[in-house]
N, C-alpha and C positions, 0 to 999 in steps of 0.2 A: 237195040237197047243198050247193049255195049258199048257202041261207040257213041253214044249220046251222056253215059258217065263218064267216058275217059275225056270228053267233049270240056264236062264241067269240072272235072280237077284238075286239066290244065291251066281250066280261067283260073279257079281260084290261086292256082302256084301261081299266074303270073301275078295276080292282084296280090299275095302275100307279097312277092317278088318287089313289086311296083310300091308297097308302105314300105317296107325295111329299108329299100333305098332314099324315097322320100323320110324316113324315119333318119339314118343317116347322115342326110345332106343338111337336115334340121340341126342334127346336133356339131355339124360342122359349121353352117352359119351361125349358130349363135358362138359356136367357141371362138368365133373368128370376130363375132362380135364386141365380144368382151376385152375391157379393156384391160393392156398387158402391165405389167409391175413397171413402175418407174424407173430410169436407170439413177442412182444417184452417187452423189460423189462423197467419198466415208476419208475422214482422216484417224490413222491411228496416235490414241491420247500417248501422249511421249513427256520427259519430264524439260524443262529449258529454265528460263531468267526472264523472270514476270519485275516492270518496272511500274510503278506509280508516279506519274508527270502532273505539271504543271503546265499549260500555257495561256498566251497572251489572250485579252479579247479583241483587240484591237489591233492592226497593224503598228509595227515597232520603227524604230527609226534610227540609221545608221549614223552616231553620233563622233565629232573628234573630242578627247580630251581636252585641246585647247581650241578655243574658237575665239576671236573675238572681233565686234565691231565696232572699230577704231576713230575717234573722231578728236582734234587738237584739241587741248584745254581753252585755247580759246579762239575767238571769231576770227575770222580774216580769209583776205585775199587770197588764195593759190599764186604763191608767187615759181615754188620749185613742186616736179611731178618726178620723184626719183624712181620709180616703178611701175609699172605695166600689169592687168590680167595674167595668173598663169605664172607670174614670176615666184621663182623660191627667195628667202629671203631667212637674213639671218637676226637674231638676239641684237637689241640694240642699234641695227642699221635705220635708218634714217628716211621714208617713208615719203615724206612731202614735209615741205617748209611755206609758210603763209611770209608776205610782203613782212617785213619789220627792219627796213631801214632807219626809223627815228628808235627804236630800242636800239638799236646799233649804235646811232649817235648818242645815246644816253651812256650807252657801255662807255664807250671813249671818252666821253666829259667824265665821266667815275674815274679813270683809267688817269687822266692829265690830273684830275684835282686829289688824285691819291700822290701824283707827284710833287706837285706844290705843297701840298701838306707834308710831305717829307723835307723837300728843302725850310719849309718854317721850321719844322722841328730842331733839324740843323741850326739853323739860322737864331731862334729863341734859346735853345739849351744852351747852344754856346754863350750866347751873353751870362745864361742864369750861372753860368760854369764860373765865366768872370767876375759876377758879383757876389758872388760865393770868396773867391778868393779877396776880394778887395772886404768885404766886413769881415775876414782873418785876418787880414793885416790889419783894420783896422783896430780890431781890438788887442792886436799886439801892439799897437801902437795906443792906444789909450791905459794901456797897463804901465805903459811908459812917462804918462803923461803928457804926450806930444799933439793927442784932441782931444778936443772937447766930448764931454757926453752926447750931447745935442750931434756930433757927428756920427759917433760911434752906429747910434740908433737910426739916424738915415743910412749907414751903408748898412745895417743890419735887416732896413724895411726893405732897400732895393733887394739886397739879395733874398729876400721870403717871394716879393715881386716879380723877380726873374723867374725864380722856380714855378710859382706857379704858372706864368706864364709858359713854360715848357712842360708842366704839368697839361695845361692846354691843349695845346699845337698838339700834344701827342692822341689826344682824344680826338682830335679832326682826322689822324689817320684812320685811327678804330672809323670813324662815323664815311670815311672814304669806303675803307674797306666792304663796308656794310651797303652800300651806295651799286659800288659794282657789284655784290651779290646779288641785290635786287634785278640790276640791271640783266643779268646774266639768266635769275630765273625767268626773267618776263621772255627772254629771247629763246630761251628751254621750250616756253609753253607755245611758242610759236611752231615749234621743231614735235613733228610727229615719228616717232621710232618705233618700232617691230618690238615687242615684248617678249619676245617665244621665235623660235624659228618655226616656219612655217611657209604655205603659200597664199598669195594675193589672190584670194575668189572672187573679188569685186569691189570697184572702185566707183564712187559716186561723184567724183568732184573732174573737173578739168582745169587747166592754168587758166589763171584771169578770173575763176568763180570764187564766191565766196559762201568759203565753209565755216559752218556753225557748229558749237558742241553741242553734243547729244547726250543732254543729262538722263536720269531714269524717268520711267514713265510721261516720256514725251518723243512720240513715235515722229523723231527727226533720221533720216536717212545717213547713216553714217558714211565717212569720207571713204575707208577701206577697208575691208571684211576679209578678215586672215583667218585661215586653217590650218592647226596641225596634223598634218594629216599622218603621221608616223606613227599616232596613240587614237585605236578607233574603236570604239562600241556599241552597243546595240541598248538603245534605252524602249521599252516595252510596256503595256498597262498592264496588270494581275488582278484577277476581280479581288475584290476584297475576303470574299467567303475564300479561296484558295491560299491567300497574303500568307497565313499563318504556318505554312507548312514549306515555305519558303526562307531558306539562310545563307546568310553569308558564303561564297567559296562553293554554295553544291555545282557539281557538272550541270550543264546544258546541251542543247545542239540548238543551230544557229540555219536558218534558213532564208536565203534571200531572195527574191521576185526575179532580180536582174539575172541572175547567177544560176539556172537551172538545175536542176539534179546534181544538186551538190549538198553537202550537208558538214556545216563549220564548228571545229566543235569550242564551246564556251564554258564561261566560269561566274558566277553570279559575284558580284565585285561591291555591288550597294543595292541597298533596299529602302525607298525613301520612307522617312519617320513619322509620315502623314498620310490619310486616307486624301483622294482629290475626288473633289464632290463638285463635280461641272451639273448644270441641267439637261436635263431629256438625256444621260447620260447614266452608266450604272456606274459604281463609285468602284474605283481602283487604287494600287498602290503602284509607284512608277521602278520600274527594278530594271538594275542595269546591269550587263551582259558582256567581261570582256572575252574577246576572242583569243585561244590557247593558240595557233596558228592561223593571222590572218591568211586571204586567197592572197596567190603568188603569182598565180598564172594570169587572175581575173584580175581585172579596175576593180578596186572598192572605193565608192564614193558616194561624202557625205550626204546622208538623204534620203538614200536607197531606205527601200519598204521592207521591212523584214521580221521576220517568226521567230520565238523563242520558246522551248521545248525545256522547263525544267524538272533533272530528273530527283525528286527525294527521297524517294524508297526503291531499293531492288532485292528482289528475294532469287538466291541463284538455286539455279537446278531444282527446278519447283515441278509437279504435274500443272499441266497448263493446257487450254483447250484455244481455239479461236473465239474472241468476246462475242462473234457476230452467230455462230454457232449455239449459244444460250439463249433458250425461250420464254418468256415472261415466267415467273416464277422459279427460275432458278432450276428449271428443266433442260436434257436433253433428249434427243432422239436415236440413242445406241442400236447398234444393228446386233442381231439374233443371226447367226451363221444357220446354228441348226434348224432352223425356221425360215430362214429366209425372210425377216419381218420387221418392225422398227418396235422400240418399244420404250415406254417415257422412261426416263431414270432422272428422279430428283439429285442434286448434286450439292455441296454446301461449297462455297467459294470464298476466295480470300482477295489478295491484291488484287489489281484489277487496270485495265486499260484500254484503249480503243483496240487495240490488236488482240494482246490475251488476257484470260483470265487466270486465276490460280485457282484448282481445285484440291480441295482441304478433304472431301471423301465423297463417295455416291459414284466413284471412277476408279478405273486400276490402268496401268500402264497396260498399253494394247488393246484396251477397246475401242474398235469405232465407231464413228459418230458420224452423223448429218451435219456437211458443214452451208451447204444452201437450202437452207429452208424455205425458200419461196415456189417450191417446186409443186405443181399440182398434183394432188395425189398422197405426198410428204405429208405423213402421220406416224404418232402411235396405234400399232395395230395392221398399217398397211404392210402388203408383199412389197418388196422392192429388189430390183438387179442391181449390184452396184457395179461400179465405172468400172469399164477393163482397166487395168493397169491395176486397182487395189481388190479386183476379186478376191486374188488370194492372200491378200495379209490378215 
């Protein structure tokens, strides 16, 4: 009978035995189930220099101060090609010249009949010189009574006769003179010259072709396409809603496709005085950009694709958080040390930018924050671990 009790309070110690460790293992699979607090990454709020920018919509465009595409005043033959692709070239030098051999011979007959006009002048004034003197004598001699009246007034008509006559010849010079100017600008307009120093980007014509001038809005190929490339800038679109907060002289940075991981810094130099309203197109204002130190090390050339960054407000030493960091409404996710837990804190903000924002209160220097919010879990309310390295700030 004894051993038949002591039989059933072993089973049952074992069966207690057998739940508390099932009871146990229970509460260790689910704690193992459950899922563990997030790790996240916390920045603490610090004060810096929150900028307000402007940029382009559109790719910008690396422009020369002086460009132009050069074509004669007037039509003709290539007869001279005095420069090549790629050549520098100075103010005034002399580009290509068209055939104008019969302007030449025009120059020369001006040139010969300026000098026969001069030998008549010679030639006429001297007589008018002498008939001048002979109706003084003559009328010293009719004072005398030694001619007639009748004579007197013949040597008095020659000599008005002569004169005008040298009044004359001397207006053929003038109309000489005027003769080879013409001559000389027709031979000008043959003659094509550099305006600017600069270099030869491209040339359309070859010796023996015949170039034509290239008036306005008649899309003729000009003969030679010059750049300065010494004076270079960045001309850029500005949507219009942004135009107004945009002036004269504010800093920029300057960023170019070709030129990698570099950043130029710029100066807003003009701002065109008209909205451009192209179609399927949003309406811009065109603002130009020059550069404080072009690249030295880099090629800059004309054409290259490039960004314009401008900046008109900075507010220094500001509390400021990362933009990417705030949640709709003007929320963030500050962490709770003594909690261990996230908690919303509405924030009021000021300037503002892709990078940071300014906050004006709802923050104090030293709090942290949730700066990826995309993370599962990432709430107001949840536990979270944050990242080694910022546990302890």
């Amino acid at each position: 009978m004894a051993s038949s009790h002591s039989s059933r309070r072993t089973w049952i110690l074992r069966a207690f035995m057998w739940a508390a460790a099932l009871i146990v293992l229970s509460g260790m699979a689910w704690w193992l189930m459950q899922p563990k607090p997030p790790v996240v990454s916390l920045l603490a709020v610090a004060p810096g220099d929150v900028e307000a920018t402007v940029s382009n919509t559109r790719a910008g465009t690396v422009k020369a101060c002086h460009r132009a595409k050069l074509a004669p005043p007037a039509g003709g033959q290539i007869a001279e090609l005095r420069v090549k692709k790629g050549d520098r070239v100075k103010a005034g030098q002399v580009l290509l010249a068209l055939w104008s051999k019969d302007l030449q011979a025009q120059a020369t007959l001006a040139q010969q009949q300026l000098q026969t006009a001069t030998l008549r002048v010679e030639e006429v004034c001297a007589l008018a010189e002498v008939s001048s003197k002979n109706a003084e004598r003559s009328r010293q001699l009719r004072e005398r009574g030694f001619i007639s009246p009748e004579g007197l007034e013949r040597a008095d008509a020659e000599a008005r006769a002569k004169r005008a006559s040298c009044r004359s010849v001397r207006g053929e010079i003038e109309q000489a003179h005027s003769r080879i100017a013409v001559a000389q600008a027709g031979l000008a307009r043959m003659t094509l010259r550099a305006p600017f120093d600069g270099i030869v980007a491209d040339i359309s014509g070859e010796l023996g072709e015949y170039a034509t001038p290239s008036p306005p809005g008649i899309p003729t190929p000009p003969a030679i396409d010059l750049i300065d490339d010494s004076c270079l800038f960045v001309s850029a679109p500005i949507d219009e809603v942004d135009a107004a907060a945009v002036k004269v002289a504010l800093p920029a940075r300057i960023t170019l496709d070709a030129i990698k991981d570099r950043t130029f810094e710029g100066r807003v130099k003009r701002i065109a005085p008209y909205v451009l309203d192209l179609e399927k197109q949003a309406r811009t204002v065109e603002v130009e950009v020059d550069f404080v130190e072009p690249p030295s090390a880099e090629t800059l050339l004309v054409g290259y694709s490039a960004d314009v960054e401008i900046i008109h407000t900075v507010r220094k030493n500001v509390l400021r958080i990362p933009t990417q960091s705030l949640l709709e409404g003007k929320v963030v996710l500050r962490y709770q040390p003594e909690k261990g837990t996230l908690e919303s804190r509405p924030v009021k903000t000021g300037l503002a930018n892709w990078e940071y924002t300014e906050i004006l209160s709802g923050l104090v220097a030293g709090d942290r924050i949730v700066t990826a919010l995309d993370q599962p879990g990432v709430k107001a309310g949840a536990s979270v671990r944050p990242e080694a390295g910022n546990a302890a700030q």
